[in-house]
MMTF fields as JSON, N, C-alpha, C and O atoms, coordinates in Angstrom:
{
  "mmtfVersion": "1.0.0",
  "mmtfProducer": "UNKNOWN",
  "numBonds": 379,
  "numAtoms": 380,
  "numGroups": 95,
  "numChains": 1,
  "numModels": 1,
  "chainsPerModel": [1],
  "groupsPerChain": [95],
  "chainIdList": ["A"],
  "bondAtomList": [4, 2, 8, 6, 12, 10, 16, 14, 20, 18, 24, 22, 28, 26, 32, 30, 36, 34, 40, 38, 44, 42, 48, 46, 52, 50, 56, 54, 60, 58, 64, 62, 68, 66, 72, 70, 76, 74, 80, 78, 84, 82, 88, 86, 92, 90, 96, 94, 100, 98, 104, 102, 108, 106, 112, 110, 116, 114, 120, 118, 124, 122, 128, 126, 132, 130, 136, 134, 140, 138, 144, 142, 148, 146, 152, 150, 156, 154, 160, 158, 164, 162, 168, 166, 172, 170, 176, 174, 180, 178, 184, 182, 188, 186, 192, 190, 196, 194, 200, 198, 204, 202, 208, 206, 212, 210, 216, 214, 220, 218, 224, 222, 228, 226, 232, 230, 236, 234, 240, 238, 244, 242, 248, 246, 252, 250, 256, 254, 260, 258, 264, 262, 268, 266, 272, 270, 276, 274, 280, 278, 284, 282, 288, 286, 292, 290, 296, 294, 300, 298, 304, 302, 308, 306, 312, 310, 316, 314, 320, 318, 324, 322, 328, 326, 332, 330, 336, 334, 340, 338, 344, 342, 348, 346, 352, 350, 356, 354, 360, 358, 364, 362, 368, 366, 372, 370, 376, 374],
  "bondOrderList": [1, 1, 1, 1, 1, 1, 1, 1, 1, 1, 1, 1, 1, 1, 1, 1, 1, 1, 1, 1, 1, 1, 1, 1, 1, 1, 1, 1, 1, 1, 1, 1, 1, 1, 1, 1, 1, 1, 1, 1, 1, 1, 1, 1, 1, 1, 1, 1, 1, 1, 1, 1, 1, 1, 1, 1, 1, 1, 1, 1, 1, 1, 1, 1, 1, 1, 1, 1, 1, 1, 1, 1, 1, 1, 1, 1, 1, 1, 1, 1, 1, 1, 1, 1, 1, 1, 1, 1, 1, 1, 1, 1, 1, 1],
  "groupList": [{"groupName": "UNK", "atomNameList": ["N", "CA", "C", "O"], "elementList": ["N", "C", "C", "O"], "formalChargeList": [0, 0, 0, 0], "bondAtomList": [1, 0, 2, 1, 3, 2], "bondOrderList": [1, 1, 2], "singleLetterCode": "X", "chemCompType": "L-PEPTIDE LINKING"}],
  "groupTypeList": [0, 0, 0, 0, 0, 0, 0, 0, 0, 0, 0, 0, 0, 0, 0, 0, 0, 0, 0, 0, 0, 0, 0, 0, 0, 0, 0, 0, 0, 0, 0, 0, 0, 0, 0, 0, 0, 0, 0, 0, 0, 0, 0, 0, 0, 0, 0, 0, 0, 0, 0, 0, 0, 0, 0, 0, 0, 0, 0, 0, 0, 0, 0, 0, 0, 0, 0, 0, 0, 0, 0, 0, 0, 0, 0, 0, 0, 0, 0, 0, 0, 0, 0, 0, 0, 0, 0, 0, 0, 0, 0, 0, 0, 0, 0],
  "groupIdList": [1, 2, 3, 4, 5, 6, 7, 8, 9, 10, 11, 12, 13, 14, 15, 16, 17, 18, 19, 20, 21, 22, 23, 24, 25, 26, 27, 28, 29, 30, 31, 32, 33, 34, 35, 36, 37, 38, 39, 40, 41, 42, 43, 44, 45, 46, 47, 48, 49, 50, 51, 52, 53, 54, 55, 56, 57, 58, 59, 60, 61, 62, 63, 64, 65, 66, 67, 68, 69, 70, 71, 72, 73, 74, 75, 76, 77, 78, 79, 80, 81, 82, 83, 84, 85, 86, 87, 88, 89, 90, 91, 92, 93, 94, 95],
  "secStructList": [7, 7, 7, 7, 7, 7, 6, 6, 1, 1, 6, 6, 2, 2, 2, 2, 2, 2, 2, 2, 2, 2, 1, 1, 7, 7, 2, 2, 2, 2, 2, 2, 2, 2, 2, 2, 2, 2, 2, 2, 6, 6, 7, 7, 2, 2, 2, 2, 2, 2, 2, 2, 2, 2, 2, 2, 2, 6, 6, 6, 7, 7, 2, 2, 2, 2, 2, 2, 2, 2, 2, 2, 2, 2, 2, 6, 1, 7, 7, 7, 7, 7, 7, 7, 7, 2, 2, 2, 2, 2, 2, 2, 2, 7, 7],
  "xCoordList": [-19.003, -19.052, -20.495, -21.148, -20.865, -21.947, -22.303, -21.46, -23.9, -24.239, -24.57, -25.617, -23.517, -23.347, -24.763, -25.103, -25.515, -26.448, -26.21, -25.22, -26.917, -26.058, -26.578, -27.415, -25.321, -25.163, -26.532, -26.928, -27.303, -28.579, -29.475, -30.317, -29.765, -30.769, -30.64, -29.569, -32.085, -32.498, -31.805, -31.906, -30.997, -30.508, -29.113, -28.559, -28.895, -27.292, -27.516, -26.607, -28.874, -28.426, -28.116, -27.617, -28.477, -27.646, -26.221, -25.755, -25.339, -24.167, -23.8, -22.76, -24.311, -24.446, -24.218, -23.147, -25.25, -25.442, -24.082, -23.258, -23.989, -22.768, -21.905, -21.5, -21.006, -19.863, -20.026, -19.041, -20.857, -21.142, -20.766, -20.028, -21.748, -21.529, -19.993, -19.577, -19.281, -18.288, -16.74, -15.655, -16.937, -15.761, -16.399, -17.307, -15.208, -15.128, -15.953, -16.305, -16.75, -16.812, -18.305, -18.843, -18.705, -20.208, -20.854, -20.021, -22.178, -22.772, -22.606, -23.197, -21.843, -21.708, -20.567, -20.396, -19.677, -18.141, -18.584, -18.08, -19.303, -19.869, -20.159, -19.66, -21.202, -21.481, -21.251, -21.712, -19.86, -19.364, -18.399, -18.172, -17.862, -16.762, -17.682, -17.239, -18.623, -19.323, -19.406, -18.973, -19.888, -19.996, -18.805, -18.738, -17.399, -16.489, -15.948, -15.174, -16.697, -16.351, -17.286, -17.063, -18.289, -19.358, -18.753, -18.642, -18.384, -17.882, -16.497, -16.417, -15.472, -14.272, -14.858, -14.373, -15.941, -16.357, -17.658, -18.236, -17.462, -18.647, -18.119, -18.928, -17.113, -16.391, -16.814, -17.22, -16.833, -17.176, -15.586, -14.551, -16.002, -14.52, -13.73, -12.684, -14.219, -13.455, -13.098, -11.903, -13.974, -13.919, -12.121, -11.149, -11.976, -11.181, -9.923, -8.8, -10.05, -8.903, -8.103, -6.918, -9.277, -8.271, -7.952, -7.088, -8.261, -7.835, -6.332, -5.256, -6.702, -5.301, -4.146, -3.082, -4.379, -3.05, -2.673, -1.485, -3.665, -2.56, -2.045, -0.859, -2.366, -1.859, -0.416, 0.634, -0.509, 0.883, 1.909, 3.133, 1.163, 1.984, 2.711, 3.928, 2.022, 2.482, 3.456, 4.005, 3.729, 5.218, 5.735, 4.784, 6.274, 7.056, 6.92, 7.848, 5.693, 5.842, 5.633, 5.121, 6.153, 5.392, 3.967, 3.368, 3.502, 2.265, 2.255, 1.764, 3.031, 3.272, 3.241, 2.6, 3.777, 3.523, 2.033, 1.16, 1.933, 0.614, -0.561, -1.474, -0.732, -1.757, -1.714, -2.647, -0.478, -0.258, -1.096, -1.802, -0.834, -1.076, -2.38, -3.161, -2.999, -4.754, -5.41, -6.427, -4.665, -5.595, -5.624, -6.504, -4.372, -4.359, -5.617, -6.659, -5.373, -6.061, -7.855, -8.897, -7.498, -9.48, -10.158, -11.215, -9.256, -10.126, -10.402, -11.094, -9.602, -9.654, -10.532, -10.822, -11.17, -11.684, -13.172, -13.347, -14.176, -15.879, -15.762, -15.078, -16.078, -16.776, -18.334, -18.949, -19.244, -20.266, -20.946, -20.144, -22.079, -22.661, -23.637, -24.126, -23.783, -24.536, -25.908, -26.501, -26.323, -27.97, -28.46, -27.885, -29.497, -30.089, -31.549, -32.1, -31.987, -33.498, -34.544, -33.732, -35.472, -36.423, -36.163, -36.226, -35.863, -35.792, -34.542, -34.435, -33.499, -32.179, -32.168, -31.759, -32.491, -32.631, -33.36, -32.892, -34.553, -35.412, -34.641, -35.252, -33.129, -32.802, -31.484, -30.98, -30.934, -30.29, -30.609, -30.03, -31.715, -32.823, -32.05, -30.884, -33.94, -34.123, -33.355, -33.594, -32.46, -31.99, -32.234, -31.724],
  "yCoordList": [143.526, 143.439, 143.184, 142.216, 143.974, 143.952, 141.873, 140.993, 141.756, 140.41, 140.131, 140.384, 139.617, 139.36, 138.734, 137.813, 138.859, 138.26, 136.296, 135.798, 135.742, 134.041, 134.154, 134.752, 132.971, 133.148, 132.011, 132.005, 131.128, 130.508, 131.045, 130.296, 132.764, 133.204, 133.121, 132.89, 133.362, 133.49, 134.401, 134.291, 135.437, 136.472, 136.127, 136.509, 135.197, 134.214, 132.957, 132.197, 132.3, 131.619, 131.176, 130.061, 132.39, 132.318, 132.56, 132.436, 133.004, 133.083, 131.789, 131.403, 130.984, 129.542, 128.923, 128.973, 128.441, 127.982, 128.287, 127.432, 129.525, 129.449, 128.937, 128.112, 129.232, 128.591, 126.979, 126.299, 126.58, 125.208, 124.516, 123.54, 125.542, 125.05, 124.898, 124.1, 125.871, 126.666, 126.349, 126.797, 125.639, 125.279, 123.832, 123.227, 123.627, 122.196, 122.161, 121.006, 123.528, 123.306, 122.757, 123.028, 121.813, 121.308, 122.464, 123.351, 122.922, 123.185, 123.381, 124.395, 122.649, 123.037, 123.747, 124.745, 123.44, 124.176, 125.628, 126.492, 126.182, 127.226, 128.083, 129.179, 127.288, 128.218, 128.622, 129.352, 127.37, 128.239, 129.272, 130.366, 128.743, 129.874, 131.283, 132.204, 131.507, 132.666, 133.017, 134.17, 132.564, 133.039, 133.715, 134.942, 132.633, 133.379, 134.78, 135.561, 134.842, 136.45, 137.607, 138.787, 136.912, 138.13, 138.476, 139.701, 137.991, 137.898, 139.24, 140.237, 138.716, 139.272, 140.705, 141.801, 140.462, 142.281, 143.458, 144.539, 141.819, 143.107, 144.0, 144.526, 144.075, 144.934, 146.691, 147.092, 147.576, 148.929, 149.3, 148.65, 150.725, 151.573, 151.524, 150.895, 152.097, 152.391, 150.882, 150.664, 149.719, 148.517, 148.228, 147.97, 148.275, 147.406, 148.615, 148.133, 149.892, 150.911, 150.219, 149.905, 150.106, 149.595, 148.277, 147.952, 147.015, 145.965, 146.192, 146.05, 146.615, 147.063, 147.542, 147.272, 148.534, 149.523, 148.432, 148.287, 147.652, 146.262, 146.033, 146.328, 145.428, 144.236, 144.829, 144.195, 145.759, 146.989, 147.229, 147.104, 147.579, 147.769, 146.766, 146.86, 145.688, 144.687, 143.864, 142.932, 144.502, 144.23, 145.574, 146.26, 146.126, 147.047, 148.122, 148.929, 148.364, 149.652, 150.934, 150.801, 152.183, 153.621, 153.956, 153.737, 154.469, 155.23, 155.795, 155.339, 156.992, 156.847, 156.194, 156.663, 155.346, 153.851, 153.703, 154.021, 153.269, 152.541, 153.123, 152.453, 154.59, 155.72, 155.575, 155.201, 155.941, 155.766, 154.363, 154.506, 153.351, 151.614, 151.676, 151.341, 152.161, 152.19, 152.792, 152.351, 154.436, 155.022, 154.228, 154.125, 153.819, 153.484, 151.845, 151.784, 151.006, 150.167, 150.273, 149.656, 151.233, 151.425, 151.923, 151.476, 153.085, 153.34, 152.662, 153.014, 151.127, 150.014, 149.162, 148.117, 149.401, 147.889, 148.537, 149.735, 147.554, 147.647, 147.651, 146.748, 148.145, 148.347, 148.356, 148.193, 148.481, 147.715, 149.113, 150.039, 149.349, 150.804, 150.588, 149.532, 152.078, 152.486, 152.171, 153.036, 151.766, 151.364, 152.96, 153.961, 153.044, 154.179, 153.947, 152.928, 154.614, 155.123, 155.084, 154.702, 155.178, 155.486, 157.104, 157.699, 157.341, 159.58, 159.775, 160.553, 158.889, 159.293, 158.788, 159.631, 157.587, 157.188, 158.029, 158.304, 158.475, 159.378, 160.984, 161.7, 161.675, 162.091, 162.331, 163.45, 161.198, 160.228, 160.875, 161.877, 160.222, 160.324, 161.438, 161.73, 162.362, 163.359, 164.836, 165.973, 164.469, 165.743, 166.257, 167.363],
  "zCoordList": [246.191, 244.737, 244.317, 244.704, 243.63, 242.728, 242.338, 242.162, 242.332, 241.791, 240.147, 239.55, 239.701, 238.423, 237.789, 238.532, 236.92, 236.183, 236.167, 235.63, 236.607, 236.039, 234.597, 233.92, 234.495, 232.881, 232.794, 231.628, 233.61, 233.089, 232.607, 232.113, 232.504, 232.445, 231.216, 230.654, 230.475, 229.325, 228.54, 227.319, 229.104, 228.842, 228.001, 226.97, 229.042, 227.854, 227.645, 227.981, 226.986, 226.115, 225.207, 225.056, 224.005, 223.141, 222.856, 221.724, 224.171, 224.6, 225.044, 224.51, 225.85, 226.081, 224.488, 223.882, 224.065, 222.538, 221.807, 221.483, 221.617, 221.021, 221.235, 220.416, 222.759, 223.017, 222.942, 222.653, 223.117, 222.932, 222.03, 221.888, 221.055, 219.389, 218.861, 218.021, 219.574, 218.444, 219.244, 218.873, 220.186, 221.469, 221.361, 220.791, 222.392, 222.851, 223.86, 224.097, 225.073, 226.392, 225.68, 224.606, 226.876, 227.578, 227.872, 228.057, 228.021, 228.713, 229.932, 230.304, 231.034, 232.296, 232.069, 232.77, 231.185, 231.606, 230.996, 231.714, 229.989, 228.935, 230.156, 230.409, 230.992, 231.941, 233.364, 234.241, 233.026, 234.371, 233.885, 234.4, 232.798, 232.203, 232.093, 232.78, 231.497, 231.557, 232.698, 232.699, 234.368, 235.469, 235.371, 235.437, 235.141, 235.602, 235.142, 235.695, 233.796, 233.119, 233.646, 233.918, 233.683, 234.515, 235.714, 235.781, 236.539, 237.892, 237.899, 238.617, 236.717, 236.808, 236.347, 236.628, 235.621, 234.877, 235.847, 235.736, 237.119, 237.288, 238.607, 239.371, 238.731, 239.36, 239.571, 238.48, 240.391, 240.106, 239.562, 239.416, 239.349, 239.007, 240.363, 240.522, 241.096, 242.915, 242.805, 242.6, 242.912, 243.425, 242.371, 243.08, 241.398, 240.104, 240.601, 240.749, 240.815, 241.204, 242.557, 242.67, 243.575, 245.219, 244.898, 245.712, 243.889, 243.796, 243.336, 243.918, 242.012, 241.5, 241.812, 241.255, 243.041, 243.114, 244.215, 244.502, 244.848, 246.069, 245.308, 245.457, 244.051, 243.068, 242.81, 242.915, 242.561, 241.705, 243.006, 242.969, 244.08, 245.086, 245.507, 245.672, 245.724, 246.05, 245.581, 246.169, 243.861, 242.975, 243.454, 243.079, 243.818, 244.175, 243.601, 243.562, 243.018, 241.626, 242.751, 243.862, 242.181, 242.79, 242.56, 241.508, 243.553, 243.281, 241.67, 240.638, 241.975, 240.296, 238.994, 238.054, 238.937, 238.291, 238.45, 237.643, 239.399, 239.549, 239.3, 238.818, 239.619, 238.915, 237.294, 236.583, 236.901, 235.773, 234.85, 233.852, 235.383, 234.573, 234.885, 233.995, 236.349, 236.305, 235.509, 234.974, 235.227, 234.416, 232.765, 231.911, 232.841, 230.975, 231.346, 230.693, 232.13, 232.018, 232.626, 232.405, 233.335, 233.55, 232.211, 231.767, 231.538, 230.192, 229.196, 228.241, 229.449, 228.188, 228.911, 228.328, 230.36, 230.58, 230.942, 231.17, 230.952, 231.113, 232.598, 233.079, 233.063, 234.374, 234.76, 233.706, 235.858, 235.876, 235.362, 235.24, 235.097, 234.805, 236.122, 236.524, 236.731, 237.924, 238.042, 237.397, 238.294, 238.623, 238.051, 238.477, 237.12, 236.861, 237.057, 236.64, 237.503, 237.568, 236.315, 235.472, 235.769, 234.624, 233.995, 232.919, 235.297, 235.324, 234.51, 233.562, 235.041, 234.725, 233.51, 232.712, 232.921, 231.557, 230.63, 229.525, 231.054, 230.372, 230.109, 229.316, 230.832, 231.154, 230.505, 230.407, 230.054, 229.108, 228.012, 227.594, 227.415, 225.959, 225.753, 225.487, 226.138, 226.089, 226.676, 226.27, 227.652, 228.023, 228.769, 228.949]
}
């Protein structure tokens, strides 16, 4: 699994700050609760597909079924985006 950003970086603390402000959690709990969302999201597509279909299988569902509930739930959920290059971004842009 991909290494999640920590939520200490400068990058979330105004994600920090907020929950702080606006919840009950501390500071330590803010940011562990954030680890724990980065963590659950930073999953790949392949990675969140083979978790899942154990998970499904493992209640007794069919392949069927279970193709079925991945596809509806991979298109609703964030997955990590691919490491891109400068080229591929520029590539992105421009075309």
């Amino acid at each position: 699994m991909p290494t999640s950003p920590q939520p200490t970086q400068p990058l979330f603390a105004d994600l920090l700050a907020h929950l702080t402000r606006t919840s009950v959690l501390g500071p330590t709990e803010a940011a562990r609760v954030v680890a724990e969302v980065l963590a659950y999201f930073s999953e790949t597509a392949p990675e969140f597909v083979q978790r899942r279909h154990g998970e499904l299988q493992a209640r007794g569902l069919t392949n069927d079924q279970i193709f079925a509930r991945i596809a509806e739930e991979l298109a609703a959920r964030r997955v990590v985006a691919p490491e891109l290059s400068a080229r591929q971004l520029r590539r992105i842009v421009y075309g």
